[in-house]
C-alpha positions in Angstrom: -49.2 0.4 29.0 -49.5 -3.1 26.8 -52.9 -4.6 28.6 -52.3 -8.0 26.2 -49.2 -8.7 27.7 -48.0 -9.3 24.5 -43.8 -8.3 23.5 -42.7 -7.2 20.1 -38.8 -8.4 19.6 -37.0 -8.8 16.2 -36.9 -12.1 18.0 -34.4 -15.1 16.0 -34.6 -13.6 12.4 -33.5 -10.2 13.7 -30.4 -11.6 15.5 -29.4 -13.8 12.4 -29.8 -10.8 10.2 -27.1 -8.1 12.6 -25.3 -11.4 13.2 -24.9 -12.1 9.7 -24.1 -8.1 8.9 -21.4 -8.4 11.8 -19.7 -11.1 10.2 -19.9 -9.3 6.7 -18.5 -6.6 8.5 -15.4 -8.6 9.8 -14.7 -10.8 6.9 -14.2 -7.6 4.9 -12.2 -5.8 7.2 -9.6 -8.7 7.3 -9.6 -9.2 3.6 -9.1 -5.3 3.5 -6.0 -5.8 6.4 -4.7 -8.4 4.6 -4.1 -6.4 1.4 -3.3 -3.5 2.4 -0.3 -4.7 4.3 0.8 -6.5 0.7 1.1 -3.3 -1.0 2.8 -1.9 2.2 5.5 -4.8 1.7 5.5 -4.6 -2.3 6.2 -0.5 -1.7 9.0 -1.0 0.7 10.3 -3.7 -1.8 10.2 -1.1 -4.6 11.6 1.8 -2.9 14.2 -0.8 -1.7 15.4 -1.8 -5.3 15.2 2.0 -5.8 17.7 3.2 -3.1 19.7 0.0 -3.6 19.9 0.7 -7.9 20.6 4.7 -6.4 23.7 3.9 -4.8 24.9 1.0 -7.3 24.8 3.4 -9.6 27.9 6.0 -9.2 30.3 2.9 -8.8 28.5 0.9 -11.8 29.4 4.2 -13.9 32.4 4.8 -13.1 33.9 0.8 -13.4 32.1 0.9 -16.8 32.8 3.6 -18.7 31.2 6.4 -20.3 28.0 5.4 -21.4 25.4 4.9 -18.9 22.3 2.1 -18.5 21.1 0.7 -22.3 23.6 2.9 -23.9 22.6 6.4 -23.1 24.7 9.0 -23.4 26.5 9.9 -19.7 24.9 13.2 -18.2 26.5 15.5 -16.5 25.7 17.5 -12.8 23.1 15.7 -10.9 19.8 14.3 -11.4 16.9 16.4 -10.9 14.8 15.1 -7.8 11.3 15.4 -7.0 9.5 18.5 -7.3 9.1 20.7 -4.0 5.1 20.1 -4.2 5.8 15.8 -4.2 7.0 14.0 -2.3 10.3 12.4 -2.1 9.6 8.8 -3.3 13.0 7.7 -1.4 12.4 9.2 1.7 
């Protein structure tokens, strides 16, 4: 249908342009990666100390005495836990 013979291509500026886009693309997908498995670790640190303070805590009560952490007063029954519409922060 072209009688000039002539082709139309995006041609060296359209390959730098989806090559640079591409590359964009992949930089921020790593950088995205890399911090998203940091606040995975820092989480699993934090519920960690959590669980680990949880069961320090009946035998640090009990060895010392009747007032609890920064001189609270002891309470007594159990502590409430999450609500049933959240989510258990320990599980």
């Amino acid at each position: 249908m072209n009688s000039t013979g002539v082709e139309l291509t995006a041609g060296l500026g359209g390959f730098l342009v989806v090559f640079a886009l591409g590359l964009a693309v992949w930089v921020l997908g790593r950088d995205l990666t890399r911090r998203l498995r940091r606040m995975r670790l820092r989480e699993e640190e934090r519920l960690a100390a959590l669980r680990q303070d949880a069961a320090e805590a009946p035998r640090a009560g009990s060895a010392s005495g009747a007032t609890g952490a920064a001189g609270a007063a002891p309470t007594s029954g159990p502590v409430a836990g999450p609500r049933a519409d959240e989510p258990d922060p320990l599980a």
